[in-house]
C-alpha positions in Angstrom: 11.6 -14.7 -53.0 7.4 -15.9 -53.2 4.9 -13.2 -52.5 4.3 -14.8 -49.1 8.1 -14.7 -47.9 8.1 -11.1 -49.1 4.7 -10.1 -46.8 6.2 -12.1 -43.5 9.4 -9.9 -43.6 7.3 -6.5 -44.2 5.2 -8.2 -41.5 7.9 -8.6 -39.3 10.1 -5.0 -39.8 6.3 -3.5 -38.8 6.4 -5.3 -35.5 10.5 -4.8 -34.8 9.8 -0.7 -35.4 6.9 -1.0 -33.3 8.5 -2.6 -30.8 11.4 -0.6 -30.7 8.8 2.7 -31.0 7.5 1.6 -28.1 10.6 0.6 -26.1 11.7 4.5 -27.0 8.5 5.9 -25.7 8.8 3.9 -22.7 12.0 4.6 -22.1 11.0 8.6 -22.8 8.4 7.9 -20.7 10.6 7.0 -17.6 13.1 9.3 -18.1 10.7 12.4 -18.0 8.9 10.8 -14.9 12.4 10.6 -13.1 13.3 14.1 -14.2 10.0 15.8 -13.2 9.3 13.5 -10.1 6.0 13.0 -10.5 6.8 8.9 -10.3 9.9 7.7 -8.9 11.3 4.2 -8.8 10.0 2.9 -5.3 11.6 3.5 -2.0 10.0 0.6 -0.4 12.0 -3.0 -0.3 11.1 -6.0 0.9 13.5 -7.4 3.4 14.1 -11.0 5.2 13.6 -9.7 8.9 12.1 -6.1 8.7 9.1 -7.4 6.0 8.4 -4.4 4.3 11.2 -1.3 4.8 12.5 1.8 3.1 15.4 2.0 0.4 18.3 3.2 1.9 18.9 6.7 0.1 16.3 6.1 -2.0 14.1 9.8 -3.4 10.3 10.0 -2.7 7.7 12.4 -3.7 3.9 11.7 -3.0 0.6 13.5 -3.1 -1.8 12.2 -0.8 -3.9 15.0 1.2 -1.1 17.1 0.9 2.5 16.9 -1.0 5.3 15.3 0.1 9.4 15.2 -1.2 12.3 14.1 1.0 15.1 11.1 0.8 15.1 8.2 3.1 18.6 7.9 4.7 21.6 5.8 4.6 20.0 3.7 7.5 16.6 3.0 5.6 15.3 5.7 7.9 12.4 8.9 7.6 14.5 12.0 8.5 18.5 13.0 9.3 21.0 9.9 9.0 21.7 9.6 13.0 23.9 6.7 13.6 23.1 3.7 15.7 25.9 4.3 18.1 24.8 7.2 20.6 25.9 10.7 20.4 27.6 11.6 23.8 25.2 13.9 25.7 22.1 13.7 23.3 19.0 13.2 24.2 17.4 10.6 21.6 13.4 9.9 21.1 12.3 6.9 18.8 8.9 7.4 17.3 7.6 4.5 16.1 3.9 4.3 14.6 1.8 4.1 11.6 1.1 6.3 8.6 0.6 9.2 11.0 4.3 8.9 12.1 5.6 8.3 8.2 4.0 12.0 7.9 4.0 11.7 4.2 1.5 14.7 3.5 3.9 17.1 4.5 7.5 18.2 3.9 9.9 16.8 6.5 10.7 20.3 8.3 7.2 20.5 9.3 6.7 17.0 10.2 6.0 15.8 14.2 9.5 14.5 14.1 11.2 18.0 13.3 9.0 19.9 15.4 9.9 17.3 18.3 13.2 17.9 17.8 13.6 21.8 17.7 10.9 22.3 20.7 12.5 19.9 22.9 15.9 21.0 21.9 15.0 24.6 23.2 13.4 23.4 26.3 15.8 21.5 27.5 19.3 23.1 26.0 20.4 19.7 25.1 21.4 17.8 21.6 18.1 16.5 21.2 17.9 13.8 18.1 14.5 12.8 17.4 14.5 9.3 15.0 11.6 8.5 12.7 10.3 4.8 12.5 7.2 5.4 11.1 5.7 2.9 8.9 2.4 2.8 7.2 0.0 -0.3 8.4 1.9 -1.0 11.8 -0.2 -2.3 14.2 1.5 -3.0 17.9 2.4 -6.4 17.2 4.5 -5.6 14.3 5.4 -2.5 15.9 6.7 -4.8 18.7 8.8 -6.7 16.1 10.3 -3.5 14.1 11.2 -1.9 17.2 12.7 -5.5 18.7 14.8 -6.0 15.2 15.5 -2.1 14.0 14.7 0.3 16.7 16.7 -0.9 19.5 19.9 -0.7 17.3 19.7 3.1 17.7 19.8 3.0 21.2 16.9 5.6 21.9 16.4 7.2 25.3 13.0 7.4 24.8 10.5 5.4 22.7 6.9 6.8 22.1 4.5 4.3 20.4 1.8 6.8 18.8 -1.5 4.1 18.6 -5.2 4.3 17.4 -8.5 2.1 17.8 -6.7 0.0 14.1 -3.4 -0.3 16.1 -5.0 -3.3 18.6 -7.1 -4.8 16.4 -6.3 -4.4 12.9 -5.7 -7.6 11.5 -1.9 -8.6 10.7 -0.5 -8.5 6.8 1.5 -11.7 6.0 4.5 -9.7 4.2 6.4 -9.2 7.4 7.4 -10.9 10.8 4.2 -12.2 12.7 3.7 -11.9 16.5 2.6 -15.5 18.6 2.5 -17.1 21.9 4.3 -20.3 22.2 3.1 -23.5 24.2 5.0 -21.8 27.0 3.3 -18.8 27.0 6.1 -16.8 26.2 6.1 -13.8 23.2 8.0 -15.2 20.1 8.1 -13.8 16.3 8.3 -15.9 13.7 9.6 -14.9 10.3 9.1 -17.5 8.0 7.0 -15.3 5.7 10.7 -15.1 3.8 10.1 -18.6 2.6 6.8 -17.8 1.0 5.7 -18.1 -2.1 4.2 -14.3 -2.1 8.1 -12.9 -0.8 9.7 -14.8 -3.5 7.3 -13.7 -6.3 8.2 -10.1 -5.0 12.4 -11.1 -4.8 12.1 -12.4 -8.6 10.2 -9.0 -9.6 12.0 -6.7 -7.4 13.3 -4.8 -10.8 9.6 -3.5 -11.4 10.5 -1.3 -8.4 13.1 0.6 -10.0 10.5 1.8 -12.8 8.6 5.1 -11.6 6.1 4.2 -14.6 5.5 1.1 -12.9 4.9 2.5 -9.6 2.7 4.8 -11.4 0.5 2.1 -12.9 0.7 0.1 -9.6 -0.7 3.2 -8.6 -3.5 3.5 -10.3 -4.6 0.0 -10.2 -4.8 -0.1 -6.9 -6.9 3.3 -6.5 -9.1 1.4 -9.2 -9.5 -1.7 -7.2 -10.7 0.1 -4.4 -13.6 2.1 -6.5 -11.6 5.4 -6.9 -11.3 5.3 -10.9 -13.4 9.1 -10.7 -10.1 9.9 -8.0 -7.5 9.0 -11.0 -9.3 10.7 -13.7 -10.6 14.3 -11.5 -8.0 14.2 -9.0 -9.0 16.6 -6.5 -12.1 17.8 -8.3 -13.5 14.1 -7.8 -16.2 13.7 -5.2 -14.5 12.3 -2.1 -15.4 9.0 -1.1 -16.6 8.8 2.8 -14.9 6.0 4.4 -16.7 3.3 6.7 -15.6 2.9 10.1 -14.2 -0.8 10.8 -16.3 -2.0 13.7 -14.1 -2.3 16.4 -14.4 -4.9 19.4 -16.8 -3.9 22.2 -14.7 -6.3 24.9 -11.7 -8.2 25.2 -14.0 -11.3 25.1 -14.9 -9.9 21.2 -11.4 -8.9 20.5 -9.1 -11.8 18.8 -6.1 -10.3 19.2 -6.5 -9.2 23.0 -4.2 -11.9 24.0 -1.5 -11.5 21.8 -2.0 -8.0 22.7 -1.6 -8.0 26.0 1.2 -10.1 26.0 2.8 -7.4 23.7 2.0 -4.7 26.0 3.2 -6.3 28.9 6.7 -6.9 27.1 6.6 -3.6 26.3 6.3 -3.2 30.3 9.2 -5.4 30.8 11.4 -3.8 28.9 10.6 -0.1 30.0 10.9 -1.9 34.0 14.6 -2.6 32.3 16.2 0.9 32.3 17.3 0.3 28.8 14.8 3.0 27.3 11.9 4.5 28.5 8.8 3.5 26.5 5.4 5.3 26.5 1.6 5.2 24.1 0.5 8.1 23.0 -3.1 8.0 21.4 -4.7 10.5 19.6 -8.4 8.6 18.4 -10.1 6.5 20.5 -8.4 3.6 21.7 -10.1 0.2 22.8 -10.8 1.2 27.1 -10.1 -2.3 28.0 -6.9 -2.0 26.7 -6.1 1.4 29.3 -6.0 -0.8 32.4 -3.4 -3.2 30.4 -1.4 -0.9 30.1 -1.6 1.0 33.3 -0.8 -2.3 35.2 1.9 -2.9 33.1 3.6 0.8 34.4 4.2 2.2 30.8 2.7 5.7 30.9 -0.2 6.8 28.0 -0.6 9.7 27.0 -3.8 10.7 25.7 -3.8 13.2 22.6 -7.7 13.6 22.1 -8.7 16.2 24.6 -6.0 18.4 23.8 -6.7 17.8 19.9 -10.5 18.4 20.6 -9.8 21.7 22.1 -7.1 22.6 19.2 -10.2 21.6 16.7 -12.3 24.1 18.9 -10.4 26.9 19.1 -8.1 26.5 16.0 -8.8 24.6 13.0 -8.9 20.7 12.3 -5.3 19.0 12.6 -7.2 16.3 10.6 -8.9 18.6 7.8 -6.8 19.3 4.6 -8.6 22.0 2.2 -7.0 21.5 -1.2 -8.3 17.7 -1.4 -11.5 18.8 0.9 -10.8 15.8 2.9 -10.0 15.0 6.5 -7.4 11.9 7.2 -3.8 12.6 8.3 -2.3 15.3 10.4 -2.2 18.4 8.7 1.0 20.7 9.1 -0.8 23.0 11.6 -1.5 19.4 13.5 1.9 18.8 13.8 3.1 21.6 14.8 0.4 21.2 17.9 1.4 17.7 18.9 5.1 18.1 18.4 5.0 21.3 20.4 2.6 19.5 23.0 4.6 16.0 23.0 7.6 18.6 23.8 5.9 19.7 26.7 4.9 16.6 28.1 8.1 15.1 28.2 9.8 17.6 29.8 7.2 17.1 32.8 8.0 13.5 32.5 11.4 13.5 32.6 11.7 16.5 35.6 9.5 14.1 37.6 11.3 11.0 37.4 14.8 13.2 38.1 12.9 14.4 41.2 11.7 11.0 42.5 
């Protein structure tokens, strides 16, 4: 064998032990983040009607403001596995919403949804089940489309939309079902975002989603990309980063979506006119005014959570401040327990005065 044939094959047996060093560490690497939890494979899927959803049974821990560990359930669902057929005599409330609803800054017993639940259970003296849709980035219009193509399936008695200013006119993401009107006029959702080259890119790569290292460099590149590499590095000892307001519409003549919109809304109207299930807005920041009268004329009633969260603020502490990260953003647990109990209320009012109509 030549001196050169006798270098490639050292050559080569240092690159397969590398290789299969690294494939060990990797695979050390995964199991300990699995075991520990501090990255777990990712509970989010990408489905053909739903755009993005939650992996049914699927573990999740995350630390935003605050910490957060639960299990989505069988039905790809935020809280306890209720099945789509109705429970005989239950009262059942949908909640359908944003990152606000998805609550994942707390643990799920102190959580809007669980607090819902127990208060309106004890009000009332009824099976109450109170069903989580909450999905981070909603706006109305998909919020129209998930609670069209998943909500309805679980039959709820009541429906409460929970909406801010971004809710109306944030703009729509192209991973899920898109709201139009068609030459007609009429409300229509198309899903052809299935058949784009983005969803199948994510179909061929869906394995990266069962790596919790992955999802913890995905992660961390994304944190980067937004100019938060001092957030990765300090964590909570980093300075916090103040956020800039999006500018939102001073008119519907301004507003892009107020069309689309309204049409939604008056759907929404529709279907609450139906009988089928009682929908209702709750807001709890600003919300565009113009939009109020829409919905008003449509007969869907809106609840608004500001003055009553003002007042908590005042004489309590800030639902929105979280003093471990010494940042404000979601609801805190002491703000959930104040809307839960508050939305329990509420209701109850809502629902004696249409008995006693």
């Amino acid at each position: 064998m030549s001196e050169c044939s006798r270098d490639m094959k050292r050559i080569l047996i240092i690159c397969a032990k590398f290789a299969a060093a690294a494939l060990v560490t990797l695979v050390c690497f995964e199991v300990y983040f699995r075991t520990t939890e501090i990255s777990l494979p990712s509970f989010v899927i990408d489905d053909p009607v739903l755009g993005r959803a939650f992996k049914p049974n699927a573990r999740s821990a995350l630390i935003q403001e605050g910490f957060y560990m639960g299990r989505i359930n069988k039905y790809g669902g935020l809280g306890p596995a209720y099945a789509p057929e109705r429970t005989e005599g239950a009262l059942r409330v949908a909640l359908v919403g944003d990152s606000y609803v998805e609550a994942f800054q707390v643990f799920p017993k102190w959580n809007l949804r669980s607090v819902l639940e127990e208060e309106l259970s004890s009000r009332t003296g009824r099976r109450v089940e109170v069903l989580n849709f909450g999905l981070s980035g909603q706006n109305i219009r998909t919020m129209y489309a998930y609670y069209k193509d998943q909500v309805t399936r679980f039959q709820p008695d009541i429906t409460l939309f929970i909406v801010v200013d971004d809710s109306f006119f944030g703009r729509d993401k192209k991973k899920g079902p898109l709201c139009y009107i068609d030459e007609d006029g009429n409300l229509k959702v198309n899903y052809d975002f299935a058949k784009s080259d983005m969803y199948q890119r994510k179909m061929r790569l869906r394995f990266t989603r069962e790596l919790g290292s992955f999802q913890m460099l995905q992660a961390a590149f994304a944190r980067y990309q937004l100019g938060e590499t001092p957030q990765i590095v300090l964590d909570k000892f980093a300075p916090r980063k103040s956020v800039k307001k999006r500018e939102s519409p001073e008119s519907e003549a301004t507003d892009p979506n107020f069309r689309l919109n309204k049409a939604v809304i008056e759907e929404f109207g529709r279907l609450n006119r139906s009988g089928s299930s009682r929908i209702m807005f709750v807001g709890h920041k600003e919300v565009p005014p113009y939009y109020l009268p829409v919905i008003a004329e449509t007969g869907l009633t809106y609840i608004d959570l500001r003055p009553e969260l003002d007042e908590f603020q005042r004489s309590v502490t800030d639902p929105y401040y979280w003093p471990v990260t010494h940042s404000r953003g979601h609801w805190n647990q002491e703000g959930q327990r104040f809307i839960g109990n508050y939305l329990a209320g509420r209701l109850c009012e809502l629902m004696d005065q249409k008995t006693t109509r």
